[in-house]
N, CA, C and O atoms as CSV, one atom per row, in Angstrom:
chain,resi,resn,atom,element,x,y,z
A,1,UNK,N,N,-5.040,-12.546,-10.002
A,1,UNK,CA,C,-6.478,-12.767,-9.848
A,1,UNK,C,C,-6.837,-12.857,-8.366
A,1,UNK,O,O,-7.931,-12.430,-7.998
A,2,UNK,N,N,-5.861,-13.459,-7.379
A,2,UNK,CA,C,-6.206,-13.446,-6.200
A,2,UNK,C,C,-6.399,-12.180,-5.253
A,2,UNK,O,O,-7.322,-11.882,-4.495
A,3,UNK,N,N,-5.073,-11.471,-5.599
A,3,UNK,CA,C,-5.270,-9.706,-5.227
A,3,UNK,C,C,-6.392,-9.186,-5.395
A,3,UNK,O,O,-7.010,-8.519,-4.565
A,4,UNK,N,N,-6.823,-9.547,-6.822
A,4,UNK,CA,C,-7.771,-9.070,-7.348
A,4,UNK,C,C,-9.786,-9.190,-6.630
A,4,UNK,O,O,-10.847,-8.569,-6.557
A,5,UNK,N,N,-9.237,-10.224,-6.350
A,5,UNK,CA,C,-10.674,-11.107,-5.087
A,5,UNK,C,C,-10.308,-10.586,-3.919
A,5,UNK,O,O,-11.098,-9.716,-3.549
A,6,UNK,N,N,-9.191,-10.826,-3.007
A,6,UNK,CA,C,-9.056,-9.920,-1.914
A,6,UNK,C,C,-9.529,-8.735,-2.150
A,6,UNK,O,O,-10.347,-8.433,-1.282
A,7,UNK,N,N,-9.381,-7.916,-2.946
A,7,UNK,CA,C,-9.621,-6.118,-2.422
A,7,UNK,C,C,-10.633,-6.009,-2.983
A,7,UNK,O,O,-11.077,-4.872,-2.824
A,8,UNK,N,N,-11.841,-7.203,-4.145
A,8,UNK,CA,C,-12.872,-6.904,-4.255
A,8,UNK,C,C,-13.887,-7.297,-3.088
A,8,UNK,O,O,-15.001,-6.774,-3.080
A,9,UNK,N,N,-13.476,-8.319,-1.985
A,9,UNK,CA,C,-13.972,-8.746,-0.622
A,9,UNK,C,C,-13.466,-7.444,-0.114
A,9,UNK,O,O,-14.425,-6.705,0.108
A,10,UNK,N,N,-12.318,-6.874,0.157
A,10,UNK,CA,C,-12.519,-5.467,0.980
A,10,UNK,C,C,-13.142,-4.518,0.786
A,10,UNK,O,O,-13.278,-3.560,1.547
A,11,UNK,N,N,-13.569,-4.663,-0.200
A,11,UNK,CA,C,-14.561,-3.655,-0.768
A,11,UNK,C,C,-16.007,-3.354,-0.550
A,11,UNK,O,O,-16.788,-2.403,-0.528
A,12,UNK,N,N,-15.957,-4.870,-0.375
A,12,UNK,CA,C,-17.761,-5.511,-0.616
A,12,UNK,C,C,-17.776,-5.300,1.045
A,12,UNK,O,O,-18.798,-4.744,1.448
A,13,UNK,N,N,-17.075,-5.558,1.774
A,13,UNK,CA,C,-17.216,-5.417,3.176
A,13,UNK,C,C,-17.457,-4.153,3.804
A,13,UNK,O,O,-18.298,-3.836,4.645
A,14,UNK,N,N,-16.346,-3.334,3.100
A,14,UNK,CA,C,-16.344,-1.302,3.063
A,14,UNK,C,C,-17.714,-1.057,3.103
A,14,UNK,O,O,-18.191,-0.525,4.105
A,15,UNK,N,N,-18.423,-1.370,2.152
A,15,UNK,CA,C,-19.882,-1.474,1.643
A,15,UNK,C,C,-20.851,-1.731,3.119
A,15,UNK,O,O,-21.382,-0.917,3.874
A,16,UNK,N,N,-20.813,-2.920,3.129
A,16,UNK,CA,C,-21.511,-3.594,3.952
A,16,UNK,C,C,-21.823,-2.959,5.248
A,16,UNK,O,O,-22.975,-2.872,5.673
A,17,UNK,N,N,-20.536,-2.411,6.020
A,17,UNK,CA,C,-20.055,-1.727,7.265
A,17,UNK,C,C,-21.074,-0.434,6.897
A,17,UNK,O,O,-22.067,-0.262,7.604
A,18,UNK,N,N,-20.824,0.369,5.893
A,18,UNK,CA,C,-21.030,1.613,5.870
A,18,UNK,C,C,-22.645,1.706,6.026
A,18,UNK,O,O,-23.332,2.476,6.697
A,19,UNK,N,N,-23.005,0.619,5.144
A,19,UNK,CA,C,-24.605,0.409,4.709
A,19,UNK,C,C,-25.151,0.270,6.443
A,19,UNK,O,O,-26.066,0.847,7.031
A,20,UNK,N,N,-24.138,-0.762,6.915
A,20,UNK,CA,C,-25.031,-1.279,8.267
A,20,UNK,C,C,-25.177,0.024,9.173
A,20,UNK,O,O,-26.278,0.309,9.645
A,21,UNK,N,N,-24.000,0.847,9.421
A,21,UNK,CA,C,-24.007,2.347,9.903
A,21,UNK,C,C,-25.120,3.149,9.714
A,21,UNK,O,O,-25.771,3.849,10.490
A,22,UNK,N,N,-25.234,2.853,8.244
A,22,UNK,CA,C,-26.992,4.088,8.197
A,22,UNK,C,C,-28.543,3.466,8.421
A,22,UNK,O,O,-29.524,4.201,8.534
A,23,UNK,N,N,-28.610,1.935,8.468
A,23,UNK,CA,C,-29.912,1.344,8.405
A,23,UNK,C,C,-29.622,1.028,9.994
A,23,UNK,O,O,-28.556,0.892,10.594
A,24,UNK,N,N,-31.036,0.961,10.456
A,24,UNK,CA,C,-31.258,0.908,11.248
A,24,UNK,C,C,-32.060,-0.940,11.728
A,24,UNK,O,O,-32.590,-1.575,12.639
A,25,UNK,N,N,-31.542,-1.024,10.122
A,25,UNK,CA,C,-32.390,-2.687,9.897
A,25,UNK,C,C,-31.426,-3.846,10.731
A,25,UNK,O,O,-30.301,-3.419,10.993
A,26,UNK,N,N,-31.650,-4.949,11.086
A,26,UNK,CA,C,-31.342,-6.038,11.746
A,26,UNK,C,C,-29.852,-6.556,10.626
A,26,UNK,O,O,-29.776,-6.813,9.425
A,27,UNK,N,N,-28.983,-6.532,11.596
A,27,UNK,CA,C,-27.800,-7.064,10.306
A,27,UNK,C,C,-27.962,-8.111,10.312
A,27,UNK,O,O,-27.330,-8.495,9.329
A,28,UNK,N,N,-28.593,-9.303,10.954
A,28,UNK,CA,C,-29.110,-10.934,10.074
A,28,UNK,C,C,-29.686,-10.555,8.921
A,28,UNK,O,O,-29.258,-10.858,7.808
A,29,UNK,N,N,-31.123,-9.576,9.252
A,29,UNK,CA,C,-31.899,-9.786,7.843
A,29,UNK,C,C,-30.722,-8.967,6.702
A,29,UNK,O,O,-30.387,-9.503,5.646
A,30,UNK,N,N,-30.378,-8.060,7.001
A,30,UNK,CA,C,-30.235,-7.646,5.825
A,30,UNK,C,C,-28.608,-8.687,5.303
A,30,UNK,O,O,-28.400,-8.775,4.093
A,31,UNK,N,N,-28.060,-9.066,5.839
A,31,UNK,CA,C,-27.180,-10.305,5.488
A,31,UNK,C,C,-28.321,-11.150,4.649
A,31,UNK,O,O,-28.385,-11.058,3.423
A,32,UNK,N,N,-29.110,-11.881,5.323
A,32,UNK,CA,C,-29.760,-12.627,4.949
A,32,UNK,C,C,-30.136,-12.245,3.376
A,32,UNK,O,O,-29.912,-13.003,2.432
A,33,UNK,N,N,-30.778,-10.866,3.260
A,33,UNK,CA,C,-31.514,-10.418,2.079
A,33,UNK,C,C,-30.142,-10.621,0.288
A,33,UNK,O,O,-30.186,-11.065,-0.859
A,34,UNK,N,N,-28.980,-9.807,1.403
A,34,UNK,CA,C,-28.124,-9.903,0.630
A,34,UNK,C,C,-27.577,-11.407,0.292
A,34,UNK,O,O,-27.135,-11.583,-0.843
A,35,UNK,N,N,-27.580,-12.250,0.999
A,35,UNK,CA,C,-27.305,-13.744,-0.170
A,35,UNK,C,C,-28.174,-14.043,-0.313
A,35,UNK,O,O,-28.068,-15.265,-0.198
A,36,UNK,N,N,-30.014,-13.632,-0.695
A,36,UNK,CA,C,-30.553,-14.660,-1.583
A,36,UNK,C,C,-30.222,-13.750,-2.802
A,36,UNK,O,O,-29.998,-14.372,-3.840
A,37,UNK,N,N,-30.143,-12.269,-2.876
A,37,UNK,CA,C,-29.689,-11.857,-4.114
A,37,UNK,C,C,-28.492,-11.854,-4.991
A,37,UNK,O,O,-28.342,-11.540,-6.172
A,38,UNK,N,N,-27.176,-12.566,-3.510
A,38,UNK,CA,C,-26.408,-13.010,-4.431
A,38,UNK,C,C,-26.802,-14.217,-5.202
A,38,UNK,O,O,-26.172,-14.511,-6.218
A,39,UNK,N,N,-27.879,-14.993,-4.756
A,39,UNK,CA,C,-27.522,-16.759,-5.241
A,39,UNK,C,C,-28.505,-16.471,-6.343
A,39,UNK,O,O,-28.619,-17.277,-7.266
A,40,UNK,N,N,-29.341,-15.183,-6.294
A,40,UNK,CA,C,-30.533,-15.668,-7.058
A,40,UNK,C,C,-29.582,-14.951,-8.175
A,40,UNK,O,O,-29.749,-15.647,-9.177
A,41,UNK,N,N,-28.610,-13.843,-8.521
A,41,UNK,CA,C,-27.951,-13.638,-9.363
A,41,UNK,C,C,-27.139,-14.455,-9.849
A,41,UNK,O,O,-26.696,-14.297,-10.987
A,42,UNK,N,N,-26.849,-15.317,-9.196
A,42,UNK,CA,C,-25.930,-16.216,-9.659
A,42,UNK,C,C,-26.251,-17.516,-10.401
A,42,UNK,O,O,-25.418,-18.252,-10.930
A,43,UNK,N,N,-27.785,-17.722,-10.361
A,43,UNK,CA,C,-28.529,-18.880,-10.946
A,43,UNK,C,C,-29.144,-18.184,-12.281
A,43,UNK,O,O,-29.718,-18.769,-13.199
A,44,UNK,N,N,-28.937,-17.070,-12.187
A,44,UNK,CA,C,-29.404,-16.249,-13.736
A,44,UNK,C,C,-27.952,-16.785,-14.777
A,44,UNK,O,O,-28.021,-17.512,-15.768
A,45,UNK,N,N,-26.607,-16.119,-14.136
A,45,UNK,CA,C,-26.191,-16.276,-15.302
A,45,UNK,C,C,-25.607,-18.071,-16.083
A,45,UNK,O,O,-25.208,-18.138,-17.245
């Protein structure tokens, strides 16, 4: 399970990097944007 969380964090990061490469947006905000949609997903389930 731990492997399993590591390479889904390398993943999510792969992501992150690539995303920040094409936007031209502020990487606070869009950090920012991205954990209220993690927390607000996470208070759903």
């Amino acid at each position: 399970m731990k492997t399993f969380l590591n390479e889904w964090n390398m993943l999510l990061l792969t992501v992150l990097i690539l995303h920040w490469q094409e936007s031209a947006e502020n990487p606070l905000v869009f950090c920012y944007r991205m954990g209220v949609r993690l927390t607000a997903r996470m208070r759903r389930v």
